[in-house]
N, C-alpha and C positions, 0 to 999 in steps of 0.2 A: 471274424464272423463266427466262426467256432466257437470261439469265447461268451461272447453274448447267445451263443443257444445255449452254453451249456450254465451262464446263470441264469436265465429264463427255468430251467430245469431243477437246476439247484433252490431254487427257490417259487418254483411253479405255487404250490399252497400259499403264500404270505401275496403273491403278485395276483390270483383268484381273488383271496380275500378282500383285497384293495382295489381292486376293481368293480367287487360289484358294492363293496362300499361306497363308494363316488358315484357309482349308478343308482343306489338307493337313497343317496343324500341330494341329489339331482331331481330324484321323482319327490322326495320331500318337498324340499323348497318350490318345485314347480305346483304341489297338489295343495299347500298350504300358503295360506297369506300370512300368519305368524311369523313362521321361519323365513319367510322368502324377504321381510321386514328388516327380520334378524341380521340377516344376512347382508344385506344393502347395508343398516345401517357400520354394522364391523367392517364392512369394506369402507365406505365412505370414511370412518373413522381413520382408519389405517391409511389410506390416501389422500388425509388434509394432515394426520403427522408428519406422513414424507412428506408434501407440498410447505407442512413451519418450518422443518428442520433444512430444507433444501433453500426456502425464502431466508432464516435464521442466518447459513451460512453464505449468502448471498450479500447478504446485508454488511454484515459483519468485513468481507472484503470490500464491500464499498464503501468505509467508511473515510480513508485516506481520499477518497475523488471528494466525495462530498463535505468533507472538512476543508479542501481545499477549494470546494468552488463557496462555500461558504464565508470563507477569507478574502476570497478575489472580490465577494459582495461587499464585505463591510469595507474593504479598500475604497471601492465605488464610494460608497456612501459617507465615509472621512472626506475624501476629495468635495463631493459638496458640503459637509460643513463648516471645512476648512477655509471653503471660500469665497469670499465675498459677494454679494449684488450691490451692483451700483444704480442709481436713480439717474437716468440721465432723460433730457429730454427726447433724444430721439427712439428710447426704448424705456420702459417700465423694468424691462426682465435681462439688462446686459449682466453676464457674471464676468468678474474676471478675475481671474486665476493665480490666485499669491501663494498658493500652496502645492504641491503635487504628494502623494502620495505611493510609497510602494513596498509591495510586503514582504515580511520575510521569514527566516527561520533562525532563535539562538541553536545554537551547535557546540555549545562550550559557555559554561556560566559560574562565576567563581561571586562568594557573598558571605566567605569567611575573614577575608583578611581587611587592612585597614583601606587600600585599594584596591578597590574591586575591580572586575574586568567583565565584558559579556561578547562572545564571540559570534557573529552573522555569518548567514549564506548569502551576503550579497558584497560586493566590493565596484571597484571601476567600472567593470564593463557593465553593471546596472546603473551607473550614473549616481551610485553613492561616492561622498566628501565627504572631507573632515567639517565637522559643525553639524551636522545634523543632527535633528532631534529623533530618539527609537521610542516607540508608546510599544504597547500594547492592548487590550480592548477594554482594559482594567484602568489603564493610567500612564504615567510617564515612566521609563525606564534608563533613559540615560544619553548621551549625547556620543556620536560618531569620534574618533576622536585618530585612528591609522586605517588606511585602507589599504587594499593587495585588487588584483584584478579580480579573484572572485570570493573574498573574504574581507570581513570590518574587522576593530574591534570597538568596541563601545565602552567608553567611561560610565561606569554604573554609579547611581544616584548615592549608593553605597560605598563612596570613597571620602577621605577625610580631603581631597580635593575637589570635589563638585561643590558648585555654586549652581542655582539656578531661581531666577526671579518667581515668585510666587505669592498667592493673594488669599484672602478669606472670600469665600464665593458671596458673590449679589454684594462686595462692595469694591471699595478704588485702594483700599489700604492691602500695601503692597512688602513684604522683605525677602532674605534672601533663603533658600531653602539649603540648610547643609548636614553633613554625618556628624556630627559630635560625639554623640555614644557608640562607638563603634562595637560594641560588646554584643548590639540588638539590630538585627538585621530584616525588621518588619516597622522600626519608628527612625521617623529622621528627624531633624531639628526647621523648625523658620523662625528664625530673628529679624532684628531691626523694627517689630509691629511696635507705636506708640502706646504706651500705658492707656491714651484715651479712651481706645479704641474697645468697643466691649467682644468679649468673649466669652462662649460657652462649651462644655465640653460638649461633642460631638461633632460641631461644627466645620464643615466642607474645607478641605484646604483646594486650589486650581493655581493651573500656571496664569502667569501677571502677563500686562498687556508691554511689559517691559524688555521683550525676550524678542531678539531677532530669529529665533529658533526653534520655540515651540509657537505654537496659534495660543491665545489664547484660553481661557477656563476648561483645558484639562487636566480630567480629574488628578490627584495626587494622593488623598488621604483626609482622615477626620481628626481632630485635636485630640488626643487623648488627655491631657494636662498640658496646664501652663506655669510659670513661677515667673517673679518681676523682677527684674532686676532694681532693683531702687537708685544705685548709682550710676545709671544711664538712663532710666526711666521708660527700658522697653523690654518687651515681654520675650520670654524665652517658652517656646512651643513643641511641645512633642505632637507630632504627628502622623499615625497607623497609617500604614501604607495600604491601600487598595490592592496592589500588588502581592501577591507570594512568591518575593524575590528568590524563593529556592526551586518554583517550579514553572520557568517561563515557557512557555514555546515557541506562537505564532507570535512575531513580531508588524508593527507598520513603523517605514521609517517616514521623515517628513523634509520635504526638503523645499524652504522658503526660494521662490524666483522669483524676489527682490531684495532678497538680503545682500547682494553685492551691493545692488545699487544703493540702499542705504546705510552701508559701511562706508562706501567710498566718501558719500555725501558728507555721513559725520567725519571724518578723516580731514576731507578738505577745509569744513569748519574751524576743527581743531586749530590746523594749519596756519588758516587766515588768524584767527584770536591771537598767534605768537610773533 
């Protein structure tokens, strides 16, 4: 208590001064509609700055919830385009369900060597297996290929091992999509396409309706060039990835419920033929 009378004292002049400064700035603004204007508007100013920078930093932490509820959307919306409606007579609108969808995260992604790897957050106990197809929102990224209980790892599109069926979009001509050039980690190759068949640079490359593992006409990439082979008579295709296989993140993996049943099928076929 002592202390504070003896700065009140110590400084009695500067603490007069400032008092009746506030008292005379007080009768101002009250005796004038100019300053009393002035005045509102600098506050108001000054209390919608804090109000951006408090929204700004607001935002900016919600960006991880709403990235992810953003994901969980587009999951939704793969699962319906993935799969089919059927015409039956007892309903116009049955769907049935040949695909499931579920999302993920790379955690680990390698796209320098000749096989590549891409590491997930999800494994067994999400009900991923070997053979699944990984997209992205971009395009296709690679196939499931070892699982752990809660990690994958994925054969990336970028190994001189992947094979994977693939088409020229809006037709039926179909080959196989592979790395050849492993030097360039943004073009892969499709073979097998007939000399007939016309082509143009730009043109849509999608996966083929020949794949027990992807759905069909996702995206892949656009031709960049092509050259003929003449002594096989079919075209060799470069094709620009959709993809920036160096900076993946959210993943959707895909996972056919009927692919058993249509392996087993063929299998039995096989079987019978021998």
């Amino acid at each position: 208590m002592q202390q504070i009378i003896n700065f009140i004292i110590r400084y009695k002049t500067f603490l007069l001064y400032f008092f009746l400064l506030v008292i005379s700035l007080i009768f101002t603004f009250q005796s004038h509609s100019y300053h009393q204007s002035k005045f509102l508007n600098s506050s108001n100013y000054l209390t919608g700055s804090i109000y951006s920078f408090s929204d700004n930093i607001s935002s900016y932490f919600g960006l991880r919830e709403e990235n992810n509820r953003l994901v969980e959307e587009n999951r939704r919306l793969r699962n319906k385009l993935f799969n089919s409606t059927l015409l039956t007579t007892t309903s116009l609108d049955s769907t049935v369900n040949d695909y499931e969808v579920i999302k993920g995260r790379v955690i680990n992604n390698s796209y320098s060597d000749q096989r590549n790897y891409i590491t997930i957050d999800k494994g067994l106990n999400d009900s991923i297996a070997q053979d699944m197809g990984v997209i992205t929102d971009k395009g296709i990224l690679g196939i499931v290929e070892n699982t752990s209980n809660n990690f994958a790892t994925v054969q990336s599109i970028l190994s001189e091992r992947s094979t994977i069926n693939a088409k020229i979009k809006n037709s039926n001509h179909f080959g196989s999509l592979v790395w050849e050039n492993t030097q360039d980690y943004n073009v892969v190759q499709l073979i097998d396409i007939p000399r007939l068949v016309p082509l143009t640079i730009g043109d849509t490359i999608v996966t083929g309706a020949m794949s027990s593992i992807f759905p069909e006409n996702i995206p892949i990439g656009t031709i960049k060039n092509f050259d003929l082979d003449n002594s096989k008579s079919f075209y060799f295709i470069d094709v620009e990835l959709f993809n920036d296989m160096t900076n993946i993140g959210n993943i959707y993996i895909i996972k056919n419920l009927n692919r058993k049943e249509v392996l087993e099928l063929e299998a039995e076929t096989q079987d019978n033929d021998q």
